[in-house]
N, C-alpha and C positions, 0 to 999 in steps of 0.2 A: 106438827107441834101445835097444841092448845094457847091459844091466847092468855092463858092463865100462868104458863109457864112465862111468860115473856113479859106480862103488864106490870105496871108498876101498881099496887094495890094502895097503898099510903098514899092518898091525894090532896095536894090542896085543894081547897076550893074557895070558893066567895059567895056572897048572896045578892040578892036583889038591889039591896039596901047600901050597900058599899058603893064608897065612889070610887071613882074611877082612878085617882091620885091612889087611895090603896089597893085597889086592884094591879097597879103597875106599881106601887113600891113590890108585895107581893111578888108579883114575877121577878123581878131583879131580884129579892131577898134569895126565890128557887132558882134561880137560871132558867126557866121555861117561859113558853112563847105562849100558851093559853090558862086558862083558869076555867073548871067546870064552874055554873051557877046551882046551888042544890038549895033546898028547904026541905027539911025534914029528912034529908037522905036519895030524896028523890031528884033526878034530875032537870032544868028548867030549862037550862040553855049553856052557851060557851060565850067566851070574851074573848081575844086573841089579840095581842100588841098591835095587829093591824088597825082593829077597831080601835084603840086607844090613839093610834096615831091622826086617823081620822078626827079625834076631837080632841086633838092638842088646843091646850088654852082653855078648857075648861074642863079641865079632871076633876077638880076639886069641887066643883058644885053639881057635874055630872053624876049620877048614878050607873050601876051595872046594869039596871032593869030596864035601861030607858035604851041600850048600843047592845043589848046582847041579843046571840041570834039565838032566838027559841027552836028552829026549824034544825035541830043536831044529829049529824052523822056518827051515829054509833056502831060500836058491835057488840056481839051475846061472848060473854067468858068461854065459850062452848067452840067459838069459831076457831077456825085455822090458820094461823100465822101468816099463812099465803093470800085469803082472802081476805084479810086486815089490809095486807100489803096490797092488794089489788085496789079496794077502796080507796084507799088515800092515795094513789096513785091517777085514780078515777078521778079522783074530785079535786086531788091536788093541794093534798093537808096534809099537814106533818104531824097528825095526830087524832085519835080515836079515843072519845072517852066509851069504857068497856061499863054496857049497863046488864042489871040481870032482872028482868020486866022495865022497870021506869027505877030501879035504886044504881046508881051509880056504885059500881066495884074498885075499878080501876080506870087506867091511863094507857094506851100504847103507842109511842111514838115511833118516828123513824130513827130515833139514837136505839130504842129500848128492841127492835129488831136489827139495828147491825149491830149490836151485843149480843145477839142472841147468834146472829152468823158466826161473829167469829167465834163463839164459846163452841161452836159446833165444827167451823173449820179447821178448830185447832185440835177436838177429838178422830178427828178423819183419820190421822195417818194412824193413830190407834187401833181404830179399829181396821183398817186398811191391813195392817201390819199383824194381828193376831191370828 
């Protein structure tokens, strides 16, 4: 299965310029743990509640630009649902923003593949059974 069948494609995201008190209202408004950084479409970097918890106390005058890691673990729309999972399993993220050259597409998490399990476990006896 395609990573395209499985990402989320409607993503928020933030910019450079965003501090970091709205980078974390943001996530709480989503329920999600990271925020892509994009300009123009293009991808820049990630933020993830971690980093924000490292500079509690100063969200509000911090910026995205200044905590976010530019150095991002992605994947191509093209890859396979298994080596998504492998990646983040590698690196130990719960999450992959899906780019296609440098334009951010989508999002795939660890919620948005065990959806994608059980949508598939629960076709089994289906197809088992015909």
């Amino acid at each position: 299965m395609k990573i395209t069948h499985v990402m989320t494609a409607s993503v928020v995201t933030t910019t450079r310029r965003t501090s970091l008190a709205r980078a974390l209202a943001a996530m709480h408004a989503g329920n999600f743990r990271r925020l892509p950084v994009v300009e123009n479409g293009k991808l820049l970097g990630i933020i993830t509640e971690r980093d924000l918890r490292e500079h509690s106390g100063y969200l509000v005058v911090t910026k995205v630009g200044a905590v976010m890691r530019s150095a991002v673990i992605t994947v191509a729309p093209e890859a396979s649902v298994e080596d998504a999972v492998r990646t983040m399993l590698e690196h130990k993220i719960g999450g992959l923003p899906v780019v296609d050259g440098d334009r951010l597409v989508g999002m795939v998490t660890t919620t948005d593949v065990m959806r994608a399990f059980v949508q598939m476990s629960e076709s089994l006896p289906e197809v088992l059974n015909a």
